[in-house]
N, C-alpha and C positions, 0 to 999 in steps of 0.2 A: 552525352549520358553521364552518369553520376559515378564516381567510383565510389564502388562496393567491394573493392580489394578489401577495408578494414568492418564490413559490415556484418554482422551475425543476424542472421534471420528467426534464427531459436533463442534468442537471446528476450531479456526484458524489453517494452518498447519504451524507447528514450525520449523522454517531455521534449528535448532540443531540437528533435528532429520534426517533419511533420506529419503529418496524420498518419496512422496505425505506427508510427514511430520511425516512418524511412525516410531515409538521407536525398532525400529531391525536391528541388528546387523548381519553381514553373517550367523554367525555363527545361531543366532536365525532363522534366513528367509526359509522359505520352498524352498522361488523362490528366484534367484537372476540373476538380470538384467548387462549384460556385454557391457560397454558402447565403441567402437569401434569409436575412433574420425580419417576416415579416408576418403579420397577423390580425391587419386590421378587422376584416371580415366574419371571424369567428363568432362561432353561432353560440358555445356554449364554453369550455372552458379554453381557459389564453395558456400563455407560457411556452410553445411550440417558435414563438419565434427567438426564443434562447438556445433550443436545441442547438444550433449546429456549434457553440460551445463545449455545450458538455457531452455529443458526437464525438468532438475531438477528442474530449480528455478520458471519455471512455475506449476510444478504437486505440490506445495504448496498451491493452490488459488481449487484444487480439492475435491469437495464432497466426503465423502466417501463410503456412501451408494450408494448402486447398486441393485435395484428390479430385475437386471436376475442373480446373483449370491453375495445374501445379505453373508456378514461379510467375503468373499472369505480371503479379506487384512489381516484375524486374525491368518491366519499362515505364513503371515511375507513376506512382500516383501523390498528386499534392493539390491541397485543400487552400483559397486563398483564407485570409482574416476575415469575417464578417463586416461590411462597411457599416461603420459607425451612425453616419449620415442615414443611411435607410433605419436602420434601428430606431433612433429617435423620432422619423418623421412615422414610423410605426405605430412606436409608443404613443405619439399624441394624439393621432389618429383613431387608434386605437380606445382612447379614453370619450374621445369626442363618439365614438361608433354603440361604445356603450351605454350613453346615454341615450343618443338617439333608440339605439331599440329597447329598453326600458320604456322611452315614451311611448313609439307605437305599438309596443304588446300589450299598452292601458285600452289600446282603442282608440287615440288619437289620433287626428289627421294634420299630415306634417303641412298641406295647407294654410293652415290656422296657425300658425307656427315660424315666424320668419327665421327666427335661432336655428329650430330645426333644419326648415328647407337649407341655410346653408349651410350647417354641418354635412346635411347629406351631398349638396354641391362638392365640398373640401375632401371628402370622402371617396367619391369619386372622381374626383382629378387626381387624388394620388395615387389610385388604382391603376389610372392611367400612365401615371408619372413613370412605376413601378414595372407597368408592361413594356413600355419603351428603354427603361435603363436593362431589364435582363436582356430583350432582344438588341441592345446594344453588347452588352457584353460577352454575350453568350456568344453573338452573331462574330465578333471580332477573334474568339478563341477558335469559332470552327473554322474562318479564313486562315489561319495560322497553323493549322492541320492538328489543329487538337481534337482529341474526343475529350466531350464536356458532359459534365454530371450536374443536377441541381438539388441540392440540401433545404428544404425548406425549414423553419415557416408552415405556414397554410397551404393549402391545396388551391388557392389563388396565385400562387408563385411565379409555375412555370408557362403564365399563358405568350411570353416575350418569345421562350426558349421553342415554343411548336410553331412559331413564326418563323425566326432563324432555323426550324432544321426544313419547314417549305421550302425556304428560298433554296437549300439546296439540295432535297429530293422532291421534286414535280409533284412526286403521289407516297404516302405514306400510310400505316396505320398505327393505332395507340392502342397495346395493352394496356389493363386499368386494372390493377387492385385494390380496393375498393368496399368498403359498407354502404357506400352512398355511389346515389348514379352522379350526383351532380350535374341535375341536365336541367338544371332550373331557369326559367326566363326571367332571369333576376332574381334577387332572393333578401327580403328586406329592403327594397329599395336600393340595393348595391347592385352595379349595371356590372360590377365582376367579383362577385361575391366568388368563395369556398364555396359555394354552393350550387354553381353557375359556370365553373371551370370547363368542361366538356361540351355544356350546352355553346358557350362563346366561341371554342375553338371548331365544332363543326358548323357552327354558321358564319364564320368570319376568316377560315382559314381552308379553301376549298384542294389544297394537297391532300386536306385528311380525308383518306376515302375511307377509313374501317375503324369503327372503335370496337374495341371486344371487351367487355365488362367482364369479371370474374369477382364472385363472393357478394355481391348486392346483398342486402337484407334490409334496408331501409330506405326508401323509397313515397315517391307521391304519388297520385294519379296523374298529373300533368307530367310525369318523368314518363310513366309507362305509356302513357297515349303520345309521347315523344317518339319512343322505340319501337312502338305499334304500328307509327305511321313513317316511320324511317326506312321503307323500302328495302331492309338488310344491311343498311347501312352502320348502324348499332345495333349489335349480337350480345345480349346480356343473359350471361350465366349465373342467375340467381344462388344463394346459399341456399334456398328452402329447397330449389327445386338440385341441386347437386346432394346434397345431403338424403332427400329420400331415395333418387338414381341409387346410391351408394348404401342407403339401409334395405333396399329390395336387392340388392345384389350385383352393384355394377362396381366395377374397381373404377381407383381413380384415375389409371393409365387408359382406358377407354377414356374417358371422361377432358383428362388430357389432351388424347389424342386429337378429341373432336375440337376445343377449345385453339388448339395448335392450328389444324387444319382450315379456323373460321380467319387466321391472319393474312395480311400481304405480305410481300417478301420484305418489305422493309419496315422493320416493328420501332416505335417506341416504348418503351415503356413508363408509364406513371404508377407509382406505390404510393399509395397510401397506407399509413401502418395500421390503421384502424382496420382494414380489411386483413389482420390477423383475428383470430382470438383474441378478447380484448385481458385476459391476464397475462399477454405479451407485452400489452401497450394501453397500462391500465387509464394513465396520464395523457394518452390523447385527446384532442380535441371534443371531438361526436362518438365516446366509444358503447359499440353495441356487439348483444353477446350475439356467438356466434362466432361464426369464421374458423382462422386457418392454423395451423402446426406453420412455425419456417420451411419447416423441410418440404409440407406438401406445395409450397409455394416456388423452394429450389427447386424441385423434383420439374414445376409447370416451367419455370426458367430454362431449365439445360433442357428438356424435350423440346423448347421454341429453338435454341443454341444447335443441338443436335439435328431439325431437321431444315437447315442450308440456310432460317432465314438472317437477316442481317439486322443486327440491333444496331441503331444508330443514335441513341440517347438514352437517359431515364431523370427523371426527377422523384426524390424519394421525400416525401412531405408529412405531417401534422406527427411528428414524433415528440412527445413530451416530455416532461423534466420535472423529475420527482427527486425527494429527500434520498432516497436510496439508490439511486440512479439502474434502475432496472429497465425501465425503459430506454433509455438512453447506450445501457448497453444489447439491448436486442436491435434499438438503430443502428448501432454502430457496425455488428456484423451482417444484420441487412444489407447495408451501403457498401460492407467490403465484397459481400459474395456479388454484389451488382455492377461492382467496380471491375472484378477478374471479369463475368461474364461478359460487360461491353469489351473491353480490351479483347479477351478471347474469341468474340462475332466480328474483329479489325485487323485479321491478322496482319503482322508488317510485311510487306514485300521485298524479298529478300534480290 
């Protein structure tokens, strides 16, 4: 462990140290946070795969102290560097994806097209590339007895990371925070589009017994004849339909309650920031009005914390990066209350 004989917790947070400003090294950290700078798939605005940059240089300006899971940070939270490698093969990716879909929203057919057909080819082989490097690394920090966080990027990110956490729970489920279902069967011709994240991981990843949707508000018909015909298997908590529960008179600890109740005992969670309010995260990728307070969001956190079940992961994705860096600093305290929370569902065995 790190010594913290000279450490001040109330104190400013110090650039030299790392993320939210503490003195841990990997190797010290209980948890460490895998920062994925990646975004080819986006549908509409880019720059999410810089965030976990300026994540960092914002979770310096971060309180430490936390009244739902006080001194959680004293067994060490640290963020690796963004690989460089992935970023560039992003970027190019990225530019090659924007043309592609510029061509086919003319009504083009990428048939006729040999340029296009293999850009879409290159497109997705790095998709792929990209799901086997985080389920490699991801997978090597949980054998190592780490708890592992993922920074996105896109909401294509973490499809590596619900691979590595099967292998080592049998059966699992995903809370989803969320504007979007993301249960598309491809989405652009990207066989793992942001847009496609949920739908690949319940048909390619048969540990995930339970997806629980929360805040949906935009939506296809081919998502909802998905969840229509999912046997219970995905429980989606609409924003329209939470919002009029709540204008005819239902609090949101009912509403919670029930939401809690629809999990297994061993949760993941994925965030998507857009499933706030989008004048939390005006710079996100897809943002749509709607959605959430942080708090009514902690408030859904600690009641899943509070009633026994066990968080085993989260990836918190498409947070953007603005001039004024506001978004960036609502991710950044996002990721710390998410970072106390898993540590706090792990407790150490004394």
């Amino acid at each position: 462990m790190a010594d913290l004989t000279n450490f001040n917790p109330n104190s400013v947070g110090n650039p030299n140290n790392n993320i939210f400003g503490l003195p841990f090294s990997e190797s010290d950290a209980r948890l460490v946070i895998l920062p994925i700078p990646w975004e080819v798939t986006v549908s509409y605005n880019a720059g999410t795969a810089r965030a976990p940059d300026h994540v960092f240089t914002a979770s310096l300006q971060i309180d430490l102290y936390d009244p739902d899971y006080k001194e959680a940070w004293k067994q060490g939270f640290f963020m690796r560097s963004p690989d460089k490698k992935i970023l560039m093969k992003s970027d190019y990716l990225r530019k090659e994806a924007e043309l592609y879909i510029n061509y086919i929203s003319q009504g083009e057919s990428v048939d006729n097209n040999k340029f296009m057909a293999k850009t879409l080819k290159e497109i997705n082989q790095g998709s792929l590339f990209l799901n086997d490097w985080v389920y490699e690394q991801t997978s090597a920090m949980l054998n190592a007895g780490k708890l592992v966080a993922l920074l996105g990027g896109d909401h294509s990110t973490p499809f590596g990371f619900f691979k590595a956490i099967a292998d080592k729970y049998p059966e699992f489920g995903i809370l989803q925070i969320d504007a979007h279902c993301d249960l598309r069967n491809t989405f652009e011709g990207f066989n793992f589009s942001h847009a496609s994240i949920m739908h690949n991981a319940l048909e390619k990843i048969p540990a995930l017994k339970k997806l629980v949707q929360v805040g949906i508000r935009d939506y296809c018909e081919e998502e909802l004849d998905y969840i229509n015909n999912s046997n219970g298997r995905v429980v989606t908590f609409f924003d329209k339909n939470i919002k009029t529960r709540q204008y005819e008179g239902e609090t949101w600890k009912s509403i919670v309650d029930e939401i809690v109740n629809s999990l297994p005992q061993i949760v993941f969670i994925s965030f998507d920031i857009d499933g706030l309010d989008p004048k939390l995260c005006p710079h996100t990728g897809t943002p749509v009005q709607g959605g959430f307070e942080t708090e009514q969001i902690f408030y859904l956190l600690h009641k899943v914390f509070l009633s026994g079940r066990k968080i085993v992961g989260f990836d918190l994705n498409e947070v953007g990066v603005s001039h004024d860096e506001w978004d960036e600093n609502v991710g950044a305290r996002v990721l710390y209350k998410l970072c106390n929370l898993l540590t706090a569902s792990n407790p150490v065995n004394v």
